[in-house]
N, C-alpha and C positions, 0 to 999 in steps of 0.2 A: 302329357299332363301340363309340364309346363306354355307347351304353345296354345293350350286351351286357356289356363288363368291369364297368359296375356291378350289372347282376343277376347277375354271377359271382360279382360280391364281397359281396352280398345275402345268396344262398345261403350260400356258404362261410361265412361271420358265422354263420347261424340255422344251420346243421348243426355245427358245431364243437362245443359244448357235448356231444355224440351223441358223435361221436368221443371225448369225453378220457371218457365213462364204459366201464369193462371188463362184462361178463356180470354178473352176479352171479347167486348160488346159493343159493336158503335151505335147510337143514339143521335141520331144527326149528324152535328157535330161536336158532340162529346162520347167522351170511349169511358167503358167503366168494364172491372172485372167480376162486378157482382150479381152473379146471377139471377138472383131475386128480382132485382132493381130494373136488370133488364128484359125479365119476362113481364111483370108488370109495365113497361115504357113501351114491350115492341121492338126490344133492340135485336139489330142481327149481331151475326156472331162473325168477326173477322179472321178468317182464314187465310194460309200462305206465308205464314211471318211472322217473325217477333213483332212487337210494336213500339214505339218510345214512344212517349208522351211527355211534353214534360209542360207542369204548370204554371198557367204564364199568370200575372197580375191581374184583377180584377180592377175595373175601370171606378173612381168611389163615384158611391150612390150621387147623385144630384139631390138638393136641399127637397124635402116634401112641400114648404111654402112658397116656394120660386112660383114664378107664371112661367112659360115656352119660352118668352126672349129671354129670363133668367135663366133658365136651365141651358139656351144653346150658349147666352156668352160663357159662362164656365166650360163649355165642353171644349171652345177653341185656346183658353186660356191655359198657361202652362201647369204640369203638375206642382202642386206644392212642394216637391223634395227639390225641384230644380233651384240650379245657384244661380243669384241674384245677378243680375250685371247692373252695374252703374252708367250713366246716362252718359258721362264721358268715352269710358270703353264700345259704347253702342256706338256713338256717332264716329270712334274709329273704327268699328269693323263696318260699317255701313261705309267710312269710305275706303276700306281698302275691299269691300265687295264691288263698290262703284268702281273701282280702278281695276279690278281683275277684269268687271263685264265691260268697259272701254277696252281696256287692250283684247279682249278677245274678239270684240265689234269689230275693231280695226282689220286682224287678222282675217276676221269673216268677209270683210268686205275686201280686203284685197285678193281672197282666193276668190271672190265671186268675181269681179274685175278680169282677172287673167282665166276664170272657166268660162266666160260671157266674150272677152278675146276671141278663144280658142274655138270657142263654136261657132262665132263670125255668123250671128244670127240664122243658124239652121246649113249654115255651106262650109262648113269647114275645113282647111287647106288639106289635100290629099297627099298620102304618104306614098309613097315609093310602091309598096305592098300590095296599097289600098286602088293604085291605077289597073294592076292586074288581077284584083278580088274586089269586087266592089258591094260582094255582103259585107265583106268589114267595112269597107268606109259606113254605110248603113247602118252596122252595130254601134261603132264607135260615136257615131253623129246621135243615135239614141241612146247612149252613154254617157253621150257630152250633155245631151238635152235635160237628162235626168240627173245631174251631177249641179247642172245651174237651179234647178225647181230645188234639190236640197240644199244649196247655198244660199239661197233667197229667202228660204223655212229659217236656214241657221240663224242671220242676218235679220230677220223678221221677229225670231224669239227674245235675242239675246237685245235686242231693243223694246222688245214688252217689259222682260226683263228690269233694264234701265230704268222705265217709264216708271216701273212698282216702286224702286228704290228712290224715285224722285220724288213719290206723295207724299 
């Protein structure tokens, strides 16, 4: 008697969880658990899981009198609740944004420097290893190749970069 009230209460434990979730519906890309709502929309019914949802902010409406170039400036302009910075404060984090993207320029281009060395335009000094296996000198040399095209990207960015914070 006793080992059945506790596998009752086992179960009941591991099935509750089942219970407290409702249907849910997805509708493109919104989920809803009301039936109704979803047989009228066409919603499926999402199976395999719980689901969380959780609701995020609504974007505010754009003015009804705007023209299209008024409605896009507001869209890139900040939310109204954000805090204010002053024109002092701006001009020092713009330059200590300048001074982080110079020192990291710098960096980029000295690792580009010494992977542009190392690969010695496509021949690159062979190692010890690489005289007795020479797919690796081949991987490595296609390593090094593709090691300088992303140093050049980095190097190429972080001076676009620059160029933004210069206008």
């Amino acid at each position: 008697m006793k080992s059945t009230l506790f596998a009752l209460t086992v179960i009941a434990a591991v099935l509750q969880p089942a219970w407290a979730q409702d249907r849910i519906y997805r509708c493109g890309n919104e989920y809803t658990n009301n039936a109704t709502q979803a047989k009228e929309r066409g919603c499926k019914l999402v199976e395999g899981g719980n689901v969380t949802v959780l609701q995020g902010s609504r974007p505010a409406a754009a003015s009804s009198g705007g023209s299209a170039g008024a409605s896009g400036a507001s869209a890139s302009s900040s939310p109204a609740n954000a805090p204010r910075v002053g024109a002092a404060d701006q001009r020092a984090r713009d330059a200590d944004a300048r001074a982080i993207l110079e020192s990291e320029l710098s960096k980029a281009e000295t690792r580009l420097a010494e992977l542009r060395k190392e690969y010695n335009d496509g021949s690159p000094q062979r190692t010890a290893l690489e005289l007795r296996n020479p797919q690796g000198y081949i991987e490595r040399t296609a390593e090094l190749k593709a090691s300088v095209a992303r140093a050049e990207a980095d190097v190429a960015g972080i001076k676009r970069e620059l160029s933004r914070l210069n206008k």
